[in-house]
C-alpha positions in Angstrom: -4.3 -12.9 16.0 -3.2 -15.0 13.0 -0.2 -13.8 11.7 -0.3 -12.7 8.2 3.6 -11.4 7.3 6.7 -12.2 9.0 9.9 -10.8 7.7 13.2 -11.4 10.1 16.7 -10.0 9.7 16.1 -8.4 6.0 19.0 -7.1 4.6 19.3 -5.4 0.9 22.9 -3.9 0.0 23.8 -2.1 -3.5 27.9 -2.7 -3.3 28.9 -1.0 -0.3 25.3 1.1 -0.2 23.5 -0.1 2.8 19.5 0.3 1.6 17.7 -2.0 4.1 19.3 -3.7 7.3 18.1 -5.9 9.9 14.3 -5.2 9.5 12.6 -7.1 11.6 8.5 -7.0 11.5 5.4 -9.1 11.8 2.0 -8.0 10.9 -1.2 -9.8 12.1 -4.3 -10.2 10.1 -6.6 -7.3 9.9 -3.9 -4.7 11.0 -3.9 -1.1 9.1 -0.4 -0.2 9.4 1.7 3.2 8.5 5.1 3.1 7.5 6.6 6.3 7.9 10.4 8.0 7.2 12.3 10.5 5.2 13.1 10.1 1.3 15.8 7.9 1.2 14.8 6.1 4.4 14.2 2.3 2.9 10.5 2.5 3.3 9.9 1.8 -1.0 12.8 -0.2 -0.3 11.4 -2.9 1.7 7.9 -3.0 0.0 9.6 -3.2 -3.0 11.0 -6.8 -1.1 7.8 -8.2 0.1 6.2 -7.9 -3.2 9.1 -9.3 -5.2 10.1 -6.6 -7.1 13.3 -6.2 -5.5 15.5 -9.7 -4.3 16.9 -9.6 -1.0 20.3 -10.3 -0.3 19.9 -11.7 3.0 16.4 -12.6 5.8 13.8 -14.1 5.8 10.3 -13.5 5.0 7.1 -15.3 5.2 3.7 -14.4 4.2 0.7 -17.3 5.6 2.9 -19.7 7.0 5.2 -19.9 3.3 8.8 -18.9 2.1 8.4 -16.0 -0.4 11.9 -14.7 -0.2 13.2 -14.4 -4.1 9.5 -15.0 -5.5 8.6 -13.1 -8.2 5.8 -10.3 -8.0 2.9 -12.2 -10.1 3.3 -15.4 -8.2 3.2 -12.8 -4.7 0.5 -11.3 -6.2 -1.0 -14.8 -7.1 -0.6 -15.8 -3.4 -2.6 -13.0 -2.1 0.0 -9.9 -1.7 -0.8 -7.0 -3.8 0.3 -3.5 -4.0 -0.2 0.3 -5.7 2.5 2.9 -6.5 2.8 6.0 -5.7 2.6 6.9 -9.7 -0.6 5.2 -10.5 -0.1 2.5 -13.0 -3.3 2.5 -15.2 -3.7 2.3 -19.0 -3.8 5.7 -19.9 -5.7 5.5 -23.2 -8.1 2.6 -22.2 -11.6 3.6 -20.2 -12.0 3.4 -16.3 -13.9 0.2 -16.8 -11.5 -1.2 -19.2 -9.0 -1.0 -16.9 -10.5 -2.8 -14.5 -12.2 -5.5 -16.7 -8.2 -6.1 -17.7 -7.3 -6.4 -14.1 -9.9 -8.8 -13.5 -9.2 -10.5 -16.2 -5.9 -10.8 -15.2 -6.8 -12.2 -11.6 -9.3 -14.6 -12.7 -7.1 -15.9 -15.5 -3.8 -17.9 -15.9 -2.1 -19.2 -18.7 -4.1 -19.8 -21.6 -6.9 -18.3 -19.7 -5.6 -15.1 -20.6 -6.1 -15.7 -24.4 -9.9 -15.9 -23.8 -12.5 -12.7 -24.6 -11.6 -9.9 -22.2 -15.2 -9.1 -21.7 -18.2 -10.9 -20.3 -21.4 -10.6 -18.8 -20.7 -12.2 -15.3 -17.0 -10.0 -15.0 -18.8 -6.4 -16.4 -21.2 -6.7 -13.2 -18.2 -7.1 -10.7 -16.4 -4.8 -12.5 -19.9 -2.0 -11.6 -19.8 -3.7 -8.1 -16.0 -2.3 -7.8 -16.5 0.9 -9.6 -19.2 1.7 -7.1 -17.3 0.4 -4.1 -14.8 3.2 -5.0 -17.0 5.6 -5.7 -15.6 6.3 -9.2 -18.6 4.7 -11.2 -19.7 8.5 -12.7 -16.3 8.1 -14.9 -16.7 4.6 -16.0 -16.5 5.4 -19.8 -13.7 8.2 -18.6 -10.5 7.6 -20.6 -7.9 7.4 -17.7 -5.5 9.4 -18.8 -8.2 12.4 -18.2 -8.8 11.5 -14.8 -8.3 14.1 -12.4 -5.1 12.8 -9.8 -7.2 11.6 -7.0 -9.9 9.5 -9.3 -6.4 8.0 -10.5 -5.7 7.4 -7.7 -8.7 5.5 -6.7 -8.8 3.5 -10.3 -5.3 2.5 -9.2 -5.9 1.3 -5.5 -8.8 -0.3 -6.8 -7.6 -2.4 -9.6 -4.7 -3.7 -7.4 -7.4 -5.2 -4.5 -9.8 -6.9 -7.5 -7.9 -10.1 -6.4 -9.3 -9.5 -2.8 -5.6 -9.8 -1.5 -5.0 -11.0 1.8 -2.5 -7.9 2.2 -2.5 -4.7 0.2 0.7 -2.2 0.3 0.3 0.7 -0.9 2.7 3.5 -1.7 1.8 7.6 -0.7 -1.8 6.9 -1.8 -2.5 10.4 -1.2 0.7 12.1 -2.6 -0.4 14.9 -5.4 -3.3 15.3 -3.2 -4.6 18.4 -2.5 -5.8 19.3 1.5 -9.3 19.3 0.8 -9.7 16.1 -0.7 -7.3 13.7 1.2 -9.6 12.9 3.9 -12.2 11.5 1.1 -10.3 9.7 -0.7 -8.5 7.5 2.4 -12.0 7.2 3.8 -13.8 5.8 0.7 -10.2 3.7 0.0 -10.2 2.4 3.9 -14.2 1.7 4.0 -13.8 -0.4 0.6 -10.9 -2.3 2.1 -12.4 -3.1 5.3 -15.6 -4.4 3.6 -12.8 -7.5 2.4 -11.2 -7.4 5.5 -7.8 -6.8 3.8 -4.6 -6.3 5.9 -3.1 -2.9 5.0 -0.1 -1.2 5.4 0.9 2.3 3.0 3.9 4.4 3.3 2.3 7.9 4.0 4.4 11.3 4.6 1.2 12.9 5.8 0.9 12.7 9.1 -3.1 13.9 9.9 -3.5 10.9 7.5 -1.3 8.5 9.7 -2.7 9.7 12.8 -6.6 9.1 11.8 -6.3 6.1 9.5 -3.5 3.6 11.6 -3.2 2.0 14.7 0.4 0.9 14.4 3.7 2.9 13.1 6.8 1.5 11.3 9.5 4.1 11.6 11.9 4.3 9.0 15.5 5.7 9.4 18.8 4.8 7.2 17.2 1.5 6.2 16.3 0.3 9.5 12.9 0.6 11.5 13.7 3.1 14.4 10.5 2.6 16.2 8.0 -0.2 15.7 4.9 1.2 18.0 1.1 2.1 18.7 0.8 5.2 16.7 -0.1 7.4 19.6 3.4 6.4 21.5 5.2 6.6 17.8 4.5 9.8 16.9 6.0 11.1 20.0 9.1 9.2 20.2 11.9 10.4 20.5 13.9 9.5 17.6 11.2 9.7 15.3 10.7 13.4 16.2 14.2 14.0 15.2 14.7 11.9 12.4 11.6 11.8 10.3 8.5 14.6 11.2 10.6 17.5 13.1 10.2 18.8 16.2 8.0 21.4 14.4 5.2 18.9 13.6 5.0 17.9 17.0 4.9 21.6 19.0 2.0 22.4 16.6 0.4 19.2 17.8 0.9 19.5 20.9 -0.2 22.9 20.9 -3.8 21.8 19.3 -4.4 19.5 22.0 -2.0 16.5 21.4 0.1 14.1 23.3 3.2 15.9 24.8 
């Protein structure tokens, strides 16, 4: 498998604050990864690294063979890493497909591009195409800031993969949630991704979610990765029992039938 991201010996201090050490991690094309861990644990942390928005202060990390350490995010973005947060950053007072019109716009354009009409023909009909790859084309002329949380959530997910990125991070996409629809929305969000063959990894404190949508688990613990597995062999090691979903979570799945 061609190897897509390759981060070695990451480090990220705040004075004497430890927030990331020796991270280690390589992620192969076409891998749906989940990055688990407590609050605090350094999982925002080192997404917040890949994707530029946060400098290093010591590794090494590669995406498709080139240096990106100390890049800044659009020129990350630009090389085919993109990401979504776990507070969805739309334009709250401009339309669903405005929103996305500007983030096409915005990956189709540089420089002086960018000065050129917002709107035409040939960009509308991709931005349909995308709205009803999502399954969010009903609220096309929705202003955002009305969406209900998990069409936001969508809108969100969406406009960051417009550029087709190579990679896609994305954090807690379904914090805020509710039980019933979670399933849904990861399903139409995975089933769009895979369609572009897009390498994904999300930070997800829902487990049910990790367990159905990943094959592989990064562990998070005090800023390092504590266990780096399949997520059948994660899920039931020991460390992350103790340190980051309890030994509760894992007597009620074993008791349903689960790994022991």
């Amino acid at each position: 498998m061609t190897v897509v991201l390759d981060v070695r010996d990451l480090q990220k201090t705040f004075g004497a604050v430890v927030a990331a050490k020796d991270i280690n991690v390589t992620v192969s094309e076409h891998e749906i990864i989940g990055i688990i861990g407590a609050n605090g644990a350094g999982k925002t942390t080192f997404v917040n690294m890949v994707t530029g928005f946060l400098k290093p202060t010591s590794g090494h990390i590669e995406f498709a063979g080139r240096n990106i350490m100390g890049l800044p995010p659009r020129t990350i973005t630009n090389l085919g890493i993109s990401r979504s947060f776990q507070v969805p950053q739309v334009f709250a007072s401009e339309s669903v497909f405005d929103n996305l019109m500007m983030a096409y716009a915005i990956a189709e354009e540089s420089g002086l591009g960018l000065l050129s009409p917002l709107y035409n023909d040939a960009r509308a009909v991709r931005v349909d195409n995308h709205l009803a790859r999502y399954q969010i084309a009903e609220y096309r002329d929705a202003t955002s800031s009305t969406l209900p949380q998990g069409i936001r959530k969508l809108l969100d997910i969406a406009m960051a993969a417009v550029s087709k990125p190579s990679l896609l991070m994305l954090d807690e996409p379904t914090s805020g949630i509710s039980v019933e629809e979670k399933f849904d929305l990861m399903d139409i969000i995975m089933d769009a991704l895979r369609q572009d063959q897009t390498t994904v990894l999300f930070i997800e404190h829902d487990m049910e979610i990790v367990e159905r949508y990943v094959s592989r688990v990064l562990a998070f613990y005090q800023g390092e990765i504590i266990c780096d597995a399949p997520v059948a062999e994660a899920l039931v090691d020991p460390g992350v029992r103790e340190f980051v979903i309890g030994e509760e979570y894992h007597r009620t799945r074993t008791g349903n039938g689960g790994q022991s």
